[in-house]
C-alpha positions in Angstrom: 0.0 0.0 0.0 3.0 2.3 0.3 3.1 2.6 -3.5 -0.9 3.3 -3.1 0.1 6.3 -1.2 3.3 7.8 -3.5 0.7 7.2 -6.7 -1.7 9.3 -4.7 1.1 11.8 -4.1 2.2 12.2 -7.1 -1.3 12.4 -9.1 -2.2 15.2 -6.2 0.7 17.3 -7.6 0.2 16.8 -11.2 -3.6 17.4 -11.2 -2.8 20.5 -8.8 -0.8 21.5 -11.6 -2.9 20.9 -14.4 -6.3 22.1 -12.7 -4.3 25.7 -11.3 -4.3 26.7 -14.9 -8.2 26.1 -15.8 -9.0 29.5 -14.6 -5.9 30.9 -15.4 -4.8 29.8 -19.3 -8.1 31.9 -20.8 -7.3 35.1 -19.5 -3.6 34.5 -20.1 -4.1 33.9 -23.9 -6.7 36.8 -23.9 -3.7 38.8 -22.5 -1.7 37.4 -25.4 -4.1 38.6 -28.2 -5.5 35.1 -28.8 -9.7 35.5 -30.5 -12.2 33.1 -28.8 -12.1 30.5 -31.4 -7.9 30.6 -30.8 -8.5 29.9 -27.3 -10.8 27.0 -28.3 -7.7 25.6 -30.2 -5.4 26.3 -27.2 -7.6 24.4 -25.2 -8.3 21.7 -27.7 -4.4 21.0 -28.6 -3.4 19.9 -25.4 -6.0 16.9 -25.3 -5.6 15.7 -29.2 -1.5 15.5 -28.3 -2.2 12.6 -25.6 -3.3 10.8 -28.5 0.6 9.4 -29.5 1.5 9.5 -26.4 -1.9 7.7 -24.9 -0.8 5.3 -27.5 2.6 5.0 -26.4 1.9 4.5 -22.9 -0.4 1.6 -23.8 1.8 -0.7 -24.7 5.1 0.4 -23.3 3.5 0.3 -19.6 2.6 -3.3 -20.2 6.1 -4.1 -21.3 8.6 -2.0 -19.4 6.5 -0.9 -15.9 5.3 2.3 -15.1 7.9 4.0 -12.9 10.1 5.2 -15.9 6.9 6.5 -17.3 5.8 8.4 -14.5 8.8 10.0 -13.6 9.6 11.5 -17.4 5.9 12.5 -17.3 6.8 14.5 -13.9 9.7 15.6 -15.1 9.5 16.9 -18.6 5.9 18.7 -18.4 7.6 20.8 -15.5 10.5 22.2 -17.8 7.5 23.1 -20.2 5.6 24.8 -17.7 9.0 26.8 -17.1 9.3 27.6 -20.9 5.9 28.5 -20.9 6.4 31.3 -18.2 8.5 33.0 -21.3 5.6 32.9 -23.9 5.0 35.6 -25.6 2.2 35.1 -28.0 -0.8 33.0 -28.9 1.2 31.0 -31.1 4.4 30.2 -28.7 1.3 29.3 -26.0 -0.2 27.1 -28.8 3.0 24.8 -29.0 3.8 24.9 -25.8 0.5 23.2 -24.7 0.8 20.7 -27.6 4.2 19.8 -26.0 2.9 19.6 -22.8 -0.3 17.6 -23.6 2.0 14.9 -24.9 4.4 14.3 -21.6 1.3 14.3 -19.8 -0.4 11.6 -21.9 2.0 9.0 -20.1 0.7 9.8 -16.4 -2.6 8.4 -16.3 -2.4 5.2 -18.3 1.1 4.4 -15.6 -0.4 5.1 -12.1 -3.8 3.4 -12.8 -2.0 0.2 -14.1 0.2 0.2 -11.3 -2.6 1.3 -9.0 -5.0 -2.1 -10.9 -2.2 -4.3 -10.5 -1.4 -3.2 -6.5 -5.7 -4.8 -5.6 -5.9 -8.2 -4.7 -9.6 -8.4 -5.5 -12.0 -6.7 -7.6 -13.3 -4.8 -4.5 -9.9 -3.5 -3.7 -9.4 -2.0 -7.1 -13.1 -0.6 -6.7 -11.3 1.0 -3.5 -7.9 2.1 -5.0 -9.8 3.6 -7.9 -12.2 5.6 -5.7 -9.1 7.0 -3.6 -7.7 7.9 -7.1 -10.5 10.0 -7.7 -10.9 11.4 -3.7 -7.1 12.4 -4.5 -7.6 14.1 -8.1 -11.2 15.4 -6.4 -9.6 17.3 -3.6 -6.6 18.9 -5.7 -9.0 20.0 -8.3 -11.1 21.5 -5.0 -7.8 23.4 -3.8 -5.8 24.2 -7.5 -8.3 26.3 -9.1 -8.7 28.8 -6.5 -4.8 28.6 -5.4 -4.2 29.1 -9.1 -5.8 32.6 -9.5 -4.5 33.4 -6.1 -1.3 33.1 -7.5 -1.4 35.2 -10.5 -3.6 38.1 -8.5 -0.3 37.8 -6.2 2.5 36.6 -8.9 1.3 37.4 -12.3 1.0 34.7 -15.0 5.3 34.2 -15.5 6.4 33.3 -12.0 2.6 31.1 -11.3 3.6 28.9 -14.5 7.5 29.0 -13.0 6.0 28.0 -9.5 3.8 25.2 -10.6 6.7 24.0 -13.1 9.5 23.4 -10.4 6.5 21.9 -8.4 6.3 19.4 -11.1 10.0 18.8 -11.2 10.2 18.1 -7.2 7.1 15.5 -7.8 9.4 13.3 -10.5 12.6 13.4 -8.2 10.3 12.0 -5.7 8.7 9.4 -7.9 12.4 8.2 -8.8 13.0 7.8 -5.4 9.7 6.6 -4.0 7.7 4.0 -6.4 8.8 0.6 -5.8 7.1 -1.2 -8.5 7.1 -4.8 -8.9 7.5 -7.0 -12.1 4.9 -9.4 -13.5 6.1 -12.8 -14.1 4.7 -13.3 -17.3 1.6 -12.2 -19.4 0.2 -15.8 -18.7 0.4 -15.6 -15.2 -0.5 -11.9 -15.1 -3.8 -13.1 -17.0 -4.7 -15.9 -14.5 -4.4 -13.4 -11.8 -6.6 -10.9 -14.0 -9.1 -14.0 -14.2 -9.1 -14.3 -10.3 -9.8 -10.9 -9.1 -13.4 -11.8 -10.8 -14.1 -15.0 -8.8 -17.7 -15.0 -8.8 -17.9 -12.7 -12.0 -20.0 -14.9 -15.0 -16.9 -14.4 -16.8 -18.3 -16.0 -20.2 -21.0 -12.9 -20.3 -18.4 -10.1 -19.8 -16.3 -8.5 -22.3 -12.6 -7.8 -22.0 -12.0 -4.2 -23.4 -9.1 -5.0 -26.2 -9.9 -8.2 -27.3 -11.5 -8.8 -30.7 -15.0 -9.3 -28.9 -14.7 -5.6 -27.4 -17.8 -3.5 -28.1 -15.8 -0.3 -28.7 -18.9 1.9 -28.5 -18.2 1.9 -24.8 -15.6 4.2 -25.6 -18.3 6.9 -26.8 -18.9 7.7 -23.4 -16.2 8.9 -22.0 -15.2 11.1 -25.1 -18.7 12.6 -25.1 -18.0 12.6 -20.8 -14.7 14.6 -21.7 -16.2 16.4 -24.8 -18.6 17.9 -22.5 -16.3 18.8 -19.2 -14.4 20.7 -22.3 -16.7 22.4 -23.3 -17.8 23.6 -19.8 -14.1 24.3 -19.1 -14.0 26.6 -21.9 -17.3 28.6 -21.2 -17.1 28.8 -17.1 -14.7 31.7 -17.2 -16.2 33.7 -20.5 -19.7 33.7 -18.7 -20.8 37.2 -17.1 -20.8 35.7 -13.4 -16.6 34.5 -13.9 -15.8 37.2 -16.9 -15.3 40.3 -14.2 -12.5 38.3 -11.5 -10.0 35.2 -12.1 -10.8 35.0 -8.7 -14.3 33.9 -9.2 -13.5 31.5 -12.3 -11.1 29.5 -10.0 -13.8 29.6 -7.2 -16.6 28.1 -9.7 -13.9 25.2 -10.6 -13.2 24.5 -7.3 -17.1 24.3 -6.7 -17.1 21.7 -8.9 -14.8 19.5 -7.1 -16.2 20.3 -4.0 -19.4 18.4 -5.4 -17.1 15.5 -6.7 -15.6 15.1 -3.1 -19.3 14.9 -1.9 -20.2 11.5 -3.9 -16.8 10.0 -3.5 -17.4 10.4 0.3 -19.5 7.9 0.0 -18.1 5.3 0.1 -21.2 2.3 0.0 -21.1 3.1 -3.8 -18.0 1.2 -4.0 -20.3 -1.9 -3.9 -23.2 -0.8 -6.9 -21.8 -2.0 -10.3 -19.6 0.3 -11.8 -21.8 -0.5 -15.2 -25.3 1.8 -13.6 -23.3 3.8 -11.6 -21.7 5.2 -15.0 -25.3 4.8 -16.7 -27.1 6.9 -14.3 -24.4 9.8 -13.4 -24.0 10.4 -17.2 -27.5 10.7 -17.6 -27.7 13.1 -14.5 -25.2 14.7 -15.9 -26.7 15.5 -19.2 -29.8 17.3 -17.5 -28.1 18.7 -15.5 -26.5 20.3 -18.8 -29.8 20.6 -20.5 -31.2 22.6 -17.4 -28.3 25.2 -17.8 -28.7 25.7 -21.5 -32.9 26.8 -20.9 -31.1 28.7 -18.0 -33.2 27.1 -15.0 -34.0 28.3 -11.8 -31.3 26.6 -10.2 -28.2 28.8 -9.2 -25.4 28.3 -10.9 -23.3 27.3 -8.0 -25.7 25.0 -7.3 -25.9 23.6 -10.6 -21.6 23.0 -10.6 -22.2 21.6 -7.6 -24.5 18.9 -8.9 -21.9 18.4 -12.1 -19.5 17.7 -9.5 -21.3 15.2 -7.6 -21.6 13.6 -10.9 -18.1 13.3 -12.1 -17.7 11.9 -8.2 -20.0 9.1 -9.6 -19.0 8.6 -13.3 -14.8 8.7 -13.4 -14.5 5.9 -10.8 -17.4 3.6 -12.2 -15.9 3.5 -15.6 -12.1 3.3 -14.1 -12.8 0.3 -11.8 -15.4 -1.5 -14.6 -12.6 -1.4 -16.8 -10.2 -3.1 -14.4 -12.8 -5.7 -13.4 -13.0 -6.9 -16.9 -9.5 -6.9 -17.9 -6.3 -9.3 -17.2 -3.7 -7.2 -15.7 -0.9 -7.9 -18.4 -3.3 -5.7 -20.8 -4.1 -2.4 -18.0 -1.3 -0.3 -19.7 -3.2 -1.0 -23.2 -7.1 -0.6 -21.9 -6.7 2.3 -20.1 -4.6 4.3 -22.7 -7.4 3.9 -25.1 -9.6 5.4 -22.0 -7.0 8.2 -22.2 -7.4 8.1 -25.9 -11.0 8.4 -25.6 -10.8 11.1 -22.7 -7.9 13.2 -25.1 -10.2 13.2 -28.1 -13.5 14.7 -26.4 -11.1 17.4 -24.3 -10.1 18.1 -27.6 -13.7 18.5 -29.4 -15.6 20.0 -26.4 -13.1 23.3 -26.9 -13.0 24.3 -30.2 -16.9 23.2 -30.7 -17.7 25.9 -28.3 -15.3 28.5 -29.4 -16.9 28.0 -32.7 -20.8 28.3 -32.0 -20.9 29.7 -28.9 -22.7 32.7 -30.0 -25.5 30.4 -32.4 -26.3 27.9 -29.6 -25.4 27.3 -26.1 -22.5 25.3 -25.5 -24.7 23.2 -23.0 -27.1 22.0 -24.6 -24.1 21.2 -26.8 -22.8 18.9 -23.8 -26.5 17.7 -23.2 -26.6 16.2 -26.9 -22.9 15.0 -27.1 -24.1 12.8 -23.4 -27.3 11.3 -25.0 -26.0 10.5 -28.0 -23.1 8.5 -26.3 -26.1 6.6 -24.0 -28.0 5.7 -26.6 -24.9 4.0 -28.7 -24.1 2.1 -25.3 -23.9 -1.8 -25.9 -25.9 -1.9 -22.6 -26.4 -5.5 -23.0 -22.3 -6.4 -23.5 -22.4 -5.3 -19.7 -26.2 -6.8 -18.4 -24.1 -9.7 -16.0 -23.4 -7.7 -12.3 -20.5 -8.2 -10.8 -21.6 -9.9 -7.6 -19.5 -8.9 -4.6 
């Protein structure tokens, strides 16, 4: 469990990192002269370069271990983060990010296989995954606001210097800490795969990556990322957020604050990670659809719901992928999650910056959510997971 804790550790820092600069990264490519439908495409770039690395990860996780990933990951996005204190223009910030959303690609794919392959049983890795997302929940709570705090006090040169060196300190650490231990062989890395599911009707299940995989389960979270892109690119261009950095970081960290509410508890651990993903997404989408016809709801309160949602849905589709999948193919399964996650981050961005002023960008999200349910091969995933 130690390397539980340093994996925890280090995805703190790096989603600290990442999150700081949600509020932040629009106003400093406004301050750079970069046009709304730019900004989409700064936004947008950083997801479409996990793609190669996603890719990359996959399969070199699965053969070489996920400590050398981690650590360059760590490591090299904090020296871009340095070089991106120096930018100077929309299109210096534009390659930047595409730099830094391919060192980043490596992080997640590593410390959820390692994190997978720590569980001894499937309601272990239902655990480890929820703690994952209690740790990215509560930076994402603190980073937004700390973020805008430090360029009201800093400026936007020594916050992205700060946050880079931050980065740098994690990967030392991650050489250092992670202990990571070798599987035998694919064969036996399979069999154990096979026995975290002991009472699983393993005939009736799928395994993501195999030629019987029904790929339209991947729909969901690129429309589930498609749409937290697009909300990440409108929360701090609406009226409420426009006026104060300050109140764009505070309306992120709202957001978390609602994801920290449903991983809190913790009975949900035990539902199957199948309707648990089914019924946030489809919360989720109202909860969209309600924003677009501009409801009565507050629009704290409405982030506040989207966050207990996300506390619901990033879990569930983590730990079902990990139930159905041998360990000797983690690496490989959850890059093409990242995949799928890098694509809608990518979409949800420069949709918005594009039609933002023909349709709202929510009821955008709201279509992009039902259209992924209703392509769901609900029935490749009808057998529960008894436990």
């Amino acid at each position: 469990m130690k390397t539980a804790v340093w994996l925890y550790l280090f995805m703190f820092v790096a989603i600290f990192d990442l999150h700081a600069q949600y509020p932040i990264l629009t106003p400093f490519a406004v301050s750079l002269g970069a046009t709304p439908s730019f900004i989409g495409l700064i936004l947008g770039v950083y997801s479409i370069t996990h793609l190669p690395g996603n890719l990359i990860a996959g399969y070199g996780v699965d053969r070489y271990g996920s400590k050398g990933f981690i650590v360059f990951s760590l490591i090299v996005a904090g020296i871009v983060l340095l070089i991106q204190s120096r930018v100077s223009d929309p299109w210096g910030l534009l390659v930047i990010r595409s730099i830094s959303g391919f060192v980043l690609a490596f992080l997640s794919p590593a410390c959820l296989s390692l994190l997978a392959k720590i569980a001894k049983n499937q309601i272990q890795q239902s655990k480890l995954m929820a703690g994952n997302g209690m740790v990215h929940t509560i930076a994402s709570v603190l980073s937004p606001a700390a973020g805008a705090y430090l360029v009201s006090q800093l400026g936007f040169a020594k916050s992205f210097t700060f946050l880079g060196w931050g980065l740098i300190l994690t990967g030392l650490l991650a050489w250092i800490g992670v202990k990571e231990q070798r599987s035998e062989s694919p064969a036996n890395a399979a069999i154990a795969g096979e026995h975290a599911l002991p009472s699983a009707s393993q005939e009736n299940l799928p395994v993501p990556g195999q030629e019987n995989v029904p790929w339209l389960f991947f729909v969901v979270p690129l429309a589930l990322s498609c749409s937290q892109g697009i909300l990440f690119f409108e929360l701090p261009l609406m009226k409420e957020a426009s006026s104060s950095i300050m109140t764009s970081g505070v309306f992120f960290s709202v957001i978390s604050m609602g994801s920290l509410v449903t991983l809190s508890l913790l009975f949900l651990n035990r539902i199957f990670p199948f309707y648990r993903m089914l019924f946030g997404c489809l919360a989720l989408a109202f909860i969209f659809f309600g924003m677009s016809v501009h409801w009565p709801l507050p629009l704290y309160a409405s982030l506040f719901l989207i966050g207990m949602t996300k506390g619901v849905i990033f879990p569930a589709i983590a730990s079902l992928l990990a139930a159905l999948t041998p360990a000797d193919r983690y690496g490989r399964v959850f890059s093409i999650l990242s995949v799928s996650y890098s694509i809608g981050a990518f979409i949800g961005p420069i949709v918005a910056g594009h039609t933002r002023t023909q349709v709202s960008p929510y009821f955008l999200a709201f279509l992009c959510l039902m259209l992924a349910l209703s392509l769901l091969p609900s029935r490749s995933f009808a057998a529960p997971v008894r436990v």
